[in-house]
N, CA, C and O of each residue as an XYZ file, in Angstrom:
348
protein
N     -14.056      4.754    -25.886
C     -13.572      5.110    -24.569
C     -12.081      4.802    -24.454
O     -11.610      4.579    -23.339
N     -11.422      4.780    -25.390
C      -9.777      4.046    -25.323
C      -9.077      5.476    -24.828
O      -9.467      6.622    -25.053
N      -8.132      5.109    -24.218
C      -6.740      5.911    -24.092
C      -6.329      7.131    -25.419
O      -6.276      6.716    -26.576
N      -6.173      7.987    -25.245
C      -6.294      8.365    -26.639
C      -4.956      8.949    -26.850
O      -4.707      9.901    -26.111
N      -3.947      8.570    -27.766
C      -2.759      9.527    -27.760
C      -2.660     10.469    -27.193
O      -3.697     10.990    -26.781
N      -1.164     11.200    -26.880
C      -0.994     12.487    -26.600
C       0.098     12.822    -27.503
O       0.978     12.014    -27.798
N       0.036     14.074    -27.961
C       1.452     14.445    -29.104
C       2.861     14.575    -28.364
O       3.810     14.875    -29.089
N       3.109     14.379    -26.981
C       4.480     14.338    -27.087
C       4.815     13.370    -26.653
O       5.817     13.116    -25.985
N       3.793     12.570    -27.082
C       4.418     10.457    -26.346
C       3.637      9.595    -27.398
O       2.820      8.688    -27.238
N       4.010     10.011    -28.207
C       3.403      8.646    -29.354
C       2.854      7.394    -29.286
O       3.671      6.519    -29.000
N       1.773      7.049    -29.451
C       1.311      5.639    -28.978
C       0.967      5.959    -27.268
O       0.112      5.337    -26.638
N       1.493      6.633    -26.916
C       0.913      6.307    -25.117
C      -0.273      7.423    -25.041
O       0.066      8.593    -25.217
N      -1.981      7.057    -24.725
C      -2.636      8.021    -24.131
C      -2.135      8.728    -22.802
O      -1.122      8.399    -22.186
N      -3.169      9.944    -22.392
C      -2.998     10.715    -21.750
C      -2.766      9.562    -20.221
O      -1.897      9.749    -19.370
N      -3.975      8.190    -20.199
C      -3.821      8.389    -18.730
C      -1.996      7.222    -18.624
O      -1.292      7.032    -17.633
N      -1.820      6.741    -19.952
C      -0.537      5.972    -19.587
C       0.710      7.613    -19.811
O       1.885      7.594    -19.443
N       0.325      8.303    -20.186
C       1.405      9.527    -20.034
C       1.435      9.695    -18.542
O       2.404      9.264    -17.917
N       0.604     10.193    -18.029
C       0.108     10.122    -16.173
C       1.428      9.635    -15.674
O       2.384     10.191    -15.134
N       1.031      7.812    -16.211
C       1.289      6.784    -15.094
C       2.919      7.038    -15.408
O       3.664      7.269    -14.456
N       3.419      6.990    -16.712
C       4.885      7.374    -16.822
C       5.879      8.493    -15.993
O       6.958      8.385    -15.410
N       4.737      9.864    -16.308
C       5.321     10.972    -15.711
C       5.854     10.318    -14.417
O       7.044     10.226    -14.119
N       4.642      9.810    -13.579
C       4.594      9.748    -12.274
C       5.862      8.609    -11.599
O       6.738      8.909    -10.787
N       5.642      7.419    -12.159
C       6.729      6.661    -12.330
C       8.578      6.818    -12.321
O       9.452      6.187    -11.726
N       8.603      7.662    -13.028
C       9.216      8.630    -14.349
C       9.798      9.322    -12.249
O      10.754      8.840    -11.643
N       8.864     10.454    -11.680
C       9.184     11.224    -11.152
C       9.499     10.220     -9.904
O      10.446     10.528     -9.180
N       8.798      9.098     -9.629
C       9.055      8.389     -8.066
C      10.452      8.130     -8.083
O      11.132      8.537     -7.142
N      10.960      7.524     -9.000
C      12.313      7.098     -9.502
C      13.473      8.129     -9.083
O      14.414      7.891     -8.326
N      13.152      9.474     -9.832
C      13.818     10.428     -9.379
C      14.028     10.673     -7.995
O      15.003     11.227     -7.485
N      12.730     10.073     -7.274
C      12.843     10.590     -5.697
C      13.375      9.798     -4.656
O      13.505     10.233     -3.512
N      13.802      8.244     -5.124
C      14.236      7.575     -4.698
C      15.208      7.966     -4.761
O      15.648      8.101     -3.619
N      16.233      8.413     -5.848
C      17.546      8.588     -5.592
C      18.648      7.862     -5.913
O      19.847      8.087     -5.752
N      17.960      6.817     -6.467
C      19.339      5.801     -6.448
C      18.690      5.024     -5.370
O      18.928      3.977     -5.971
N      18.146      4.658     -4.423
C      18.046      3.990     -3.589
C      16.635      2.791     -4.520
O      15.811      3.022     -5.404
N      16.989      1.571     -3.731
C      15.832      0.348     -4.141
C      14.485      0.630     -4.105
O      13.944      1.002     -3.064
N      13.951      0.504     -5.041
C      12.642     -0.149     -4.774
C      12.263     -1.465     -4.711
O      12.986     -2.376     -5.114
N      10.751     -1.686     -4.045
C      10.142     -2.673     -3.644
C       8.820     -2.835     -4.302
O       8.133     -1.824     -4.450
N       8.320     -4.147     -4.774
C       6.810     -4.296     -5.601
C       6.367     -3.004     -5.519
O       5.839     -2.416     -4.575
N       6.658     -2.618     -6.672
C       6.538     -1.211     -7.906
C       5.420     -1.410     -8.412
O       4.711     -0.404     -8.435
N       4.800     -2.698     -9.003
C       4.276     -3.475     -9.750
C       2.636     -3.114     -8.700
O       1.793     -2.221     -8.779
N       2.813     -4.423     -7.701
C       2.061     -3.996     -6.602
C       1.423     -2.614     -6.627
O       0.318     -2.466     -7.150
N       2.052     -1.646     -6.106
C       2.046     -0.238     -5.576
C       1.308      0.566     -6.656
O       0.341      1.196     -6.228
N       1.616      0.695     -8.236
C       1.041      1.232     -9.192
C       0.290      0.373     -9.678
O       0.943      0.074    -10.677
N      -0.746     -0.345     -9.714
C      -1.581     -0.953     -9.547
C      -2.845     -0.624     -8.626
O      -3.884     -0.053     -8.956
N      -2.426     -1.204     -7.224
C      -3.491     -0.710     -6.331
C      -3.490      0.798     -6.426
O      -4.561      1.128     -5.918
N      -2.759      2.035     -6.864
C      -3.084      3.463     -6.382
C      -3.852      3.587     -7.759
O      -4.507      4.629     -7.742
N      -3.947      3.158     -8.495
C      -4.290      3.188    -10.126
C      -6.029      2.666     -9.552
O      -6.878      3.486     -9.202
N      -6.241      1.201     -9.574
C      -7.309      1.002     -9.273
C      -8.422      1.441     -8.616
O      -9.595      1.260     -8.940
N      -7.894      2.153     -7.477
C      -8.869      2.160     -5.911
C     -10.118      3.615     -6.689
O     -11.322      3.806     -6.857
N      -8.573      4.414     -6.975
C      -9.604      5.512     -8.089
C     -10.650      5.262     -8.950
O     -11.845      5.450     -8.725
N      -9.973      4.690    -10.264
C     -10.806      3.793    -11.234
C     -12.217      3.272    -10.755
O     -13.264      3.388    -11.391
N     -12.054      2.660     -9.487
C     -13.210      2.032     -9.301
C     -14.055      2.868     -8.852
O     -15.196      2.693     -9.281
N     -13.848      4.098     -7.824
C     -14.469      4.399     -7.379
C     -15.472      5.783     -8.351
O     -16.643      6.135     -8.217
N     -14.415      6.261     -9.270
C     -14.826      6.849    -10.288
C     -15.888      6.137    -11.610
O     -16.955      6.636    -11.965
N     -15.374      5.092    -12.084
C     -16.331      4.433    -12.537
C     -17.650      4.130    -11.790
O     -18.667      4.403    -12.428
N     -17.845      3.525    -10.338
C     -19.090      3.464     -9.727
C     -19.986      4.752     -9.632
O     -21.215      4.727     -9.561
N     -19.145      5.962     -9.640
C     -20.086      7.185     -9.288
C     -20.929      7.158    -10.770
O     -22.147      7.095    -10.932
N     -20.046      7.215    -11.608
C     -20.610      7.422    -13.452
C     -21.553      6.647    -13.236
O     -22.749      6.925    -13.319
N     -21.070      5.615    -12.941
C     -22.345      4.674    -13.323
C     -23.986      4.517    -12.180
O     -24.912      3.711    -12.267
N     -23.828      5.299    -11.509
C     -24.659      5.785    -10.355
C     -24.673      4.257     -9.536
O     -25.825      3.825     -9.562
N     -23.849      3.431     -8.907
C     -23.624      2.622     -7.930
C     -23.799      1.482     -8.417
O     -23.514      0.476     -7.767
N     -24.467      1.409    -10.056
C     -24.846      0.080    -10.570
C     -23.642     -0.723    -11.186
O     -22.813     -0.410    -12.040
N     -23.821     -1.766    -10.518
C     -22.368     -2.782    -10.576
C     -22.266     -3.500    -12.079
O     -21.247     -3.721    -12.733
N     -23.311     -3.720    -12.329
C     -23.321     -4.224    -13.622
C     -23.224     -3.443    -14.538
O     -22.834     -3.682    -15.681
N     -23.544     -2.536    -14.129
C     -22.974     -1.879    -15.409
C     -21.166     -1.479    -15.048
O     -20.412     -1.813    -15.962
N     -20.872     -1.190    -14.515
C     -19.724     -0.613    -13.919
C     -18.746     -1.964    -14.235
O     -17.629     -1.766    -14.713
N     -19.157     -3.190    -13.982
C     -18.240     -4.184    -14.398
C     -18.238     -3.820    -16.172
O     -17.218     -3.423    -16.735
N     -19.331     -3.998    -16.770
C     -19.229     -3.719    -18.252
C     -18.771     -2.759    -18.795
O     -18.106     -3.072    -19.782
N     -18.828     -1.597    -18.578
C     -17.447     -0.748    -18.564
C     -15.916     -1.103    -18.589
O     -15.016     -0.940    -19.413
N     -16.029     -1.804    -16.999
C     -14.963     -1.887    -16.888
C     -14.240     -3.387    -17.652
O     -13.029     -3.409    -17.875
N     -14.907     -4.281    -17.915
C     -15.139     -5.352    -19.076
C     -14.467     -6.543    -18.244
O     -13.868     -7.440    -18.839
N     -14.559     -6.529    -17.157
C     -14.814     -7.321    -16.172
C     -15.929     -8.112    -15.494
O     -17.059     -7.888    -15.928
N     -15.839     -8.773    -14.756
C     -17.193     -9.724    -14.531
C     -17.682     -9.021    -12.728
O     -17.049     -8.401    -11.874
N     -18.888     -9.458    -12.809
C     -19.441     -8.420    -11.424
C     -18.715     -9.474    -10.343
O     -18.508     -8.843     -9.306
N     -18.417    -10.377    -10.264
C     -17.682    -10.820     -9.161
C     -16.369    -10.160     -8.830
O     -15.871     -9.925     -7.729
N     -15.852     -9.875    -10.256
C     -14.570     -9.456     -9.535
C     -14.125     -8.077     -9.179
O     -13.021     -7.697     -8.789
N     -15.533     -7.222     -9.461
C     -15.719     -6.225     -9.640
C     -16.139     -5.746     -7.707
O     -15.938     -4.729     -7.043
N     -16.769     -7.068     -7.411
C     -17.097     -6.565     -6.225
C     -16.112     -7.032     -4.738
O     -16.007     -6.630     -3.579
N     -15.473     -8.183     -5.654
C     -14.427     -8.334     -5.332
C     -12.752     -7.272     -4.694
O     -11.971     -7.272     -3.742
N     -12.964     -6.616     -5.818
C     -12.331     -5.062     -5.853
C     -12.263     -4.161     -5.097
O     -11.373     -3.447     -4.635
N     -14.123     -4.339     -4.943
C     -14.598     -2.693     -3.991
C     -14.285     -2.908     -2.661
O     -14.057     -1.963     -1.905
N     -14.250     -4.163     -2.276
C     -14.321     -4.613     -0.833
C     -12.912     -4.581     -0.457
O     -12.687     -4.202      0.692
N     -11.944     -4.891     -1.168
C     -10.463     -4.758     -1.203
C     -10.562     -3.042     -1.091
O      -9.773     -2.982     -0.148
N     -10.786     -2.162     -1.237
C     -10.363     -0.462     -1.482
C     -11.535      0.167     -0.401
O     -11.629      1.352     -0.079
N     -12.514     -1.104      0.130
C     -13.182     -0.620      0.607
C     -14.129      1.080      0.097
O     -14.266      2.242      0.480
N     -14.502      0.270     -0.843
C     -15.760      0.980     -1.808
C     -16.866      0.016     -1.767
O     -17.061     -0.495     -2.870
N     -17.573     -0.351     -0.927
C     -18.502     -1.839     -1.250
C     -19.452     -0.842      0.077
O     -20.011     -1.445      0.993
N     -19.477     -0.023      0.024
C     -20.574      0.934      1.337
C     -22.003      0.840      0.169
O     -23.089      1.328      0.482
């Protein structure tokens, strides 16, 4: 299930190509002007998906969905309740 190369970014899979492009393009749209916890921001928009995509695969079962995700079910549910996915 790893990241799997892409041929015009060596070493980076498709979904860290994504996160670059995107990165890559916010930058541009700033302008020259500051950013603020970047870090923060691509993180939580990264996750909220992830999780909620992983829970469907896994048809709502947490344990498995933590093992996937190779995390422990606490912090897993920990997560959902933060993105408000815990319905």
């Amino acid at each position: 299930m790893a990241d799997q190369p892409v041929d015009d970014c060596p070493g980076v899979g498709p979904i860290g190509a994504c996160v670059q492009e995107t990165v890559s393009a916010y930058f541009e749209q700033l302008d020259g002007h500051a950013c603020n916890e970047l870090y923060r921001m691509v993180i939580e928009q990264a996750e909220a998906p992830l999780f909620e995509v992983v829970m469907r695969e896994c048809a709502g079962n947490q344990t498995r969905a933590a093992e996937a995700l190779g995390i422990n079910r606490g912090t897993l549910r920990k997560k959902l309740r933060q993105y408000g996915l815990d319905n």
